[in-house]
Backbone as JSON, one array per atom type, in Angstrom:
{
  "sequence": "XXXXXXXXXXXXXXXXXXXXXXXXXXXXXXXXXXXXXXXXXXXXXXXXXXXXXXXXXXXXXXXXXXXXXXXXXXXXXXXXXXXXXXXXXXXXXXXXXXXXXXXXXXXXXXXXXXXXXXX",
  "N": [[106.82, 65.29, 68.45], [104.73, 63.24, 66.4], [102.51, 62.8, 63.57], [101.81, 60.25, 62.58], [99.75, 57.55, 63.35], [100.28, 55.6, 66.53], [100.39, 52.27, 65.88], [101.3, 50.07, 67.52], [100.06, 49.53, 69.88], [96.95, 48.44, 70.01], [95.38, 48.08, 71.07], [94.54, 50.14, 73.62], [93.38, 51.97, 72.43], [90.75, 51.33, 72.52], [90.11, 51.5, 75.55], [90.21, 54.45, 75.56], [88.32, 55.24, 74.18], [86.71, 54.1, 76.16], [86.69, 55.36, 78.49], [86.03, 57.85, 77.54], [83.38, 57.95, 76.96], [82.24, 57.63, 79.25], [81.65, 59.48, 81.54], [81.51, 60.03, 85.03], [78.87, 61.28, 87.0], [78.89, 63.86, 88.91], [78.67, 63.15, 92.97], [75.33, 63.85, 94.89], [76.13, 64.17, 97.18], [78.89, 65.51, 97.29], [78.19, 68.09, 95.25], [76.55, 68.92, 97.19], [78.86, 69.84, 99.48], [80.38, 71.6, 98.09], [79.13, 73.22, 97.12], [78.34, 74.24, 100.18], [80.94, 75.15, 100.77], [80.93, 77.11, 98.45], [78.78, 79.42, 99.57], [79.49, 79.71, 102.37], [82.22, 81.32, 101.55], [81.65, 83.28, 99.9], [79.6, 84.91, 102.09], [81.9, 85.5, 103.42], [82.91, 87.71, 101.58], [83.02, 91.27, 102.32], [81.2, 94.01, 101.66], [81.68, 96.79, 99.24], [83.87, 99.34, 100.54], [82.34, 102.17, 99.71], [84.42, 104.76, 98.01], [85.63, 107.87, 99.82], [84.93, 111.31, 98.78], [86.35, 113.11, 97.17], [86.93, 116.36, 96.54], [88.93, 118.57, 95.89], [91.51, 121.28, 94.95], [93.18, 120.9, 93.72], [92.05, 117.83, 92.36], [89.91, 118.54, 91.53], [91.24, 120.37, 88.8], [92.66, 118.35, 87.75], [90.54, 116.82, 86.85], [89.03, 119.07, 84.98], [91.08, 118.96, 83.6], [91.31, 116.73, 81.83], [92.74, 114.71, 83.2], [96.11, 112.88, 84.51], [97.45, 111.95, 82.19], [96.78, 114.36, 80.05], [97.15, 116.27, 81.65], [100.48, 115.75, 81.95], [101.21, 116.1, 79.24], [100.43, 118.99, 78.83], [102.73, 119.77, 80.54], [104.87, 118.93, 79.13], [104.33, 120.2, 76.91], [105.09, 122.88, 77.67], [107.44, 123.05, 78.97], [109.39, 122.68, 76.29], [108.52, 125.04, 75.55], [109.6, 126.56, 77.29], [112.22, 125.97, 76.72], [112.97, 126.55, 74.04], [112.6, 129.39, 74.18], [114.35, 130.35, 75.62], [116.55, 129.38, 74.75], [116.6, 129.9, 71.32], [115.92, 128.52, 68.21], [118.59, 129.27, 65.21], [116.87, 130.26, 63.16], [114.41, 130.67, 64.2], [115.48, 133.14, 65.83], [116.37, 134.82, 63.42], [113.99, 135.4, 61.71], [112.27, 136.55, 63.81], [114.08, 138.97, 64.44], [113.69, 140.18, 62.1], [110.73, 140.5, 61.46], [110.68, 142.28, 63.91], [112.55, 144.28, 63.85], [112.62, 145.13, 61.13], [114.86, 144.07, 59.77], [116.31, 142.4, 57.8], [115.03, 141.21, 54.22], [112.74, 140.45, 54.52], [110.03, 139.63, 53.25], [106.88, 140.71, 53.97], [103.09, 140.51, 54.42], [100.79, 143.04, 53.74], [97.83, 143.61, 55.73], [96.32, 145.65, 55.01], [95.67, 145.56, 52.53], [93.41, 143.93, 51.85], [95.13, 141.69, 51.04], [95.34, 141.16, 48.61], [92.68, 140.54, 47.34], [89.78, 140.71, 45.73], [86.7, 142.04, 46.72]],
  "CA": [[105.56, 64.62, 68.25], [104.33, 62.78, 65.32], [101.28, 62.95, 63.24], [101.43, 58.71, 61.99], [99.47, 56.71, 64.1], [100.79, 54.22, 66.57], [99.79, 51.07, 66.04], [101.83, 48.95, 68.14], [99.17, 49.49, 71.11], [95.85, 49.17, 68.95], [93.77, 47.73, 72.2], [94.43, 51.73, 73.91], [92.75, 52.87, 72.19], [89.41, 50.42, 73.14], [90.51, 51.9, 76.75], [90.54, 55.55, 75.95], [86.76, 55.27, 73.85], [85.38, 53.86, 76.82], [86.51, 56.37, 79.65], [85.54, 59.19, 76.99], [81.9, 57.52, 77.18], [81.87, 57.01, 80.97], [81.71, 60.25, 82.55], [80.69, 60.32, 85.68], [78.37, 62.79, 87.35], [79.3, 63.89, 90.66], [77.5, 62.97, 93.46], [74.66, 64.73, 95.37], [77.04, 65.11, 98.89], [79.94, 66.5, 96.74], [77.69, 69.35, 94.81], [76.34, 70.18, 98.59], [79.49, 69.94, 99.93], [80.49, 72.29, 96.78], [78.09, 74.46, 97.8], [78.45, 74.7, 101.26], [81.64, 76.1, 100.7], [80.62, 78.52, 98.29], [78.3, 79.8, 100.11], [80.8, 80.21, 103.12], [83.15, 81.47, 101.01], [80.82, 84.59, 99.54], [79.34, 85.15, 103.31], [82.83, 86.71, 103.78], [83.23, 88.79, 100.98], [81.86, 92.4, 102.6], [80.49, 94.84, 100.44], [82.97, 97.74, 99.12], [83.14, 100.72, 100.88], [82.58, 103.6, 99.02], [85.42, 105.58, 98.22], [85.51, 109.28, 100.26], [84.58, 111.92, 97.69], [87.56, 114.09, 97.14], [87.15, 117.41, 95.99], [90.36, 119.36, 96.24], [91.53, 121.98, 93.8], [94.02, 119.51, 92.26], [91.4, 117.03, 92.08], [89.08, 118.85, 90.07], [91.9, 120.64, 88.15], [92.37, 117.21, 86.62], [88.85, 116.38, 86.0], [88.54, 119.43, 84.34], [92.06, 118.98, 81.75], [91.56, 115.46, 81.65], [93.64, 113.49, 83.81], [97.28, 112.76, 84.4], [97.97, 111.99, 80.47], [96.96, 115.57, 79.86], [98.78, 117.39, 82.25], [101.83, 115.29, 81.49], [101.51, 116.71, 77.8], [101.25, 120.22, 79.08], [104.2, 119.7, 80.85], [106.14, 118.51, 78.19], [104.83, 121.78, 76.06], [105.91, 123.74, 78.63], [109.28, 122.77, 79.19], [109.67, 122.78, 75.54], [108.44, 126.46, 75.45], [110.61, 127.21, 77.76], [113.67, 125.7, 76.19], [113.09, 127.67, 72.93], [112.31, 130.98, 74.88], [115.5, 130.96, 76.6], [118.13, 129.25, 73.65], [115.94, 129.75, 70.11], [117.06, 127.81, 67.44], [118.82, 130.81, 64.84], [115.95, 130.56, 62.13], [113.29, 131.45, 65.07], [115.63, 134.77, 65.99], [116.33, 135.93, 62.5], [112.44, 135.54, 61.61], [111.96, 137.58, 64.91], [114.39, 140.32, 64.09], [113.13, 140.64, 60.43], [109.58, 141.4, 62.17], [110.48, 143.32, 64.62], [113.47, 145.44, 63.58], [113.24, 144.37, 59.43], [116.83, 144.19, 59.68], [116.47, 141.82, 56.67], [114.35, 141.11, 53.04], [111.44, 139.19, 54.45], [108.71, 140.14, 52.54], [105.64, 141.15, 54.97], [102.07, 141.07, 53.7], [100.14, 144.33, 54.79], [96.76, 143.2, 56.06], [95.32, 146.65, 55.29], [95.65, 145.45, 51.45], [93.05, 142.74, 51.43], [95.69, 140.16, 50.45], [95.06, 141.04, 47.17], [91.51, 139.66, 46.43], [88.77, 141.46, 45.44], [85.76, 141.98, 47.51]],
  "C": [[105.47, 64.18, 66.81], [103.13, 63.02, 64.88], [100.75, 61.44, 63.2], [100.76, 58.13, 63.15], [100.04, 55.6, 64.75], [99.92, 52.99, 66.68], [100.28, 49.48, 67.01], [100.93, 48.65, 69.52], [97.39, 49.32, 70.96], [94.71, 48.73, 70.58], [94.09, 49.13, 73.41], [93.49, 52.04, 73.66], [90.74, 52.79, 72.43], [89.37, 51.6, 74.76], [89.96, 53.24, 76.88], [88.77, 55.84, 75.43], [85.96, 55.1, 75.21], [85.69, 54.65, 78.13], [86.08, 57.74, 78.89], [84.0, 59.25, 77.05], [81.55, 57.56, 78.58], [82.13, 58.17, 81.56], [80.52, 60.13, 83.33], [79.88, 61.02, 86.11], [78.55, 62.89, 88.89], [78.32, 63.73, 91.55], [76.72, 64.08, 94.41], [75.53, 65.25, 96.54], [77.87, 65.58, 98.22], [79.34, 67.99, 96.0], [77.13, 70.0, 96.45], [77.25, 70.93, 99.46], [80.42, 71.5, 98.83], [79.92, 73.33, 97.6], [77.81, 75.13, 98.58], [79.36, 76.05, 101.15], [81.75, 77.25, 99.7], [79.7, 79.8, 98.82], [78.91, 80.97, 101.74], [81.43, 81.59, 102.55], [82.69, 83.49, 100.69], [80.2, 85.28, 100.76], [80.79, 85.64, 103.58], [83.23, 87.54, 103.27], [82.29, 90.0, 102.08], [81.68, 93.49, 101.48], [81.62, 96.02, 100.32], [82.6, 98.72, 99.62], [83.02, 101.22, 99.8], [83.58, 104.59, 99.34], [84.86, 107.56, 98.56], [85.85, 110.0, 99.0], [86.39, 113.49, 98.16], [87.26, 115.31, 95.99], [87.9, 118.72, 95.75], [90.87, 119.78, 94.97], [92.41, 120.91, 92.91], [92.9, 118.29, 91.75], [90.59, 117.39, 90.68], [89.95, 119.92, 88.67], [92.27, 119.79, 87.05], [91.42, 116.72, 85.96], [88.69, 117.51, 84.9], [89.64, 118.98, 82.66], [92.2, 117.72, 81.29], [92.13, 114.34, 81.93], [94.85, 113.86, 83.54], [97.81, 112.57, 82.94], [97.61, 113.4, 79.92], [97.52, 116.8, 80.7], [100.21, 116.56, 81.8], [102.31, 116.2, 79.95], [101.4, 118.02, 78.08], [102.14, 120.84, 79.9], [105.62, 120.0, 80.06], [106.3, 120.18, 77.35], [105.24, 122.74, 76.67], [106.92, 123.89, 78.74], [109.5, 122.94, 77.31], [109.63, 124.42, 74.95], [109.38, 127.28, 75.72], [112.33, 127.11, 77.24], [113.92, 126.68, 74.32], [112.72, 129.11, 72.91], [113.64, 131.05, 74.96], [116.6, 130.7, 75.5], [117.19, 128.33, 72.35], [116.62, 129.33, 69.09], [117.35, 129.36, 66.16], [117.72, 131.01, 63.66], [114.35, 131.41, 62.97], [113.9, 133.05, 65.24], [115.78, 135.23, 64.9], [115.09, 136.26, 61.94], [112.16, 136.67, 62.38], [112.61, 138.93, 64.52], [114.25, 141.22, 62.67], [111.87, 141.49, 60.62], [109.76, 142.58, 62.86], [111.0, 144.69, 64.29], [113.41, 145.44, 62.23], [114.54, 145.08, 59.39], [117.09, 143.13, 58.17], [115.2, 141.55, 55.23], [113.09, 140.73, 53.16], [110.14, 140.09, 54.31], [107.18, 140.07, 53.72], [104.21, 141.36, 54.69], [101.39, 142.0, 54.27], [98.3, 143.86, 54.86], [95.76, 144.29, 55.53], [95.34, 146.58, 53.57], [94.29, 144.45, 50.66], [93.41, 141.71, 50.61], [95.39, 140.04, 49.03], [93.86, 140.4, 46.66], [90.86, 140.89, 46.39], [87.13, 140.91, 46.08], [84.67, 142.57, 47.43]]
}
């Protein structure tokens, strides 16, 4: 496309002014005829049922955790729970056996110290 004007056609453009001025308006049998058939047309929509009320433990199990996008996510933490239950990466078990067994250095604060503040 171009932006320059053509000029090799300059009486067009006489042409295109005067069908931009000349709209018609449709006539009265075409808006009834219009009309008819919307009319028709909406006379067969029927009204929506109403959907049957479902109250079934899964049903409201979701209502209560929020829908399918929140069970999906405690899915995921689940399975992820489970995958570091069963094969922990080795900084989770030596943490663990420091607590449980102090088999190693890790300094432990004693709760029955008040953390050192003054109270």
């Amino acid at each position: 496309m171009t932006t320059e004007k053509d000029d090799k056609m300059p009486d067009l453009e006489a042409y295109f002014e005067a069908a931009r001025d000349a709209v018609p308006d449709p006539s009265d049998a075409l808006m009834a005829r219009i009309m008819a058939d919307a009319v028709a047309v909406a006379d067969g929509w029927a009204e929506p049922a109403e959907a049957p009320a479902r109250n079934g433990f899964l049903r409201g199990f979701l209502d209560a955790v929020g829908g399918w996008p929140a069970v999906s996510g405690m899915v995921t933490a689940g399975f992820v729970g489970l995958f570091v239950g069963i094969s922990p990466p080795a900084l989770v078990s030596e943490l663990t056996d420091s607590i449980l067994y102090g088999t190693s250095d890790a300094y432990l604060v004693d709760p029955g110290d008040g953390f050192g503040f003054a109270f």
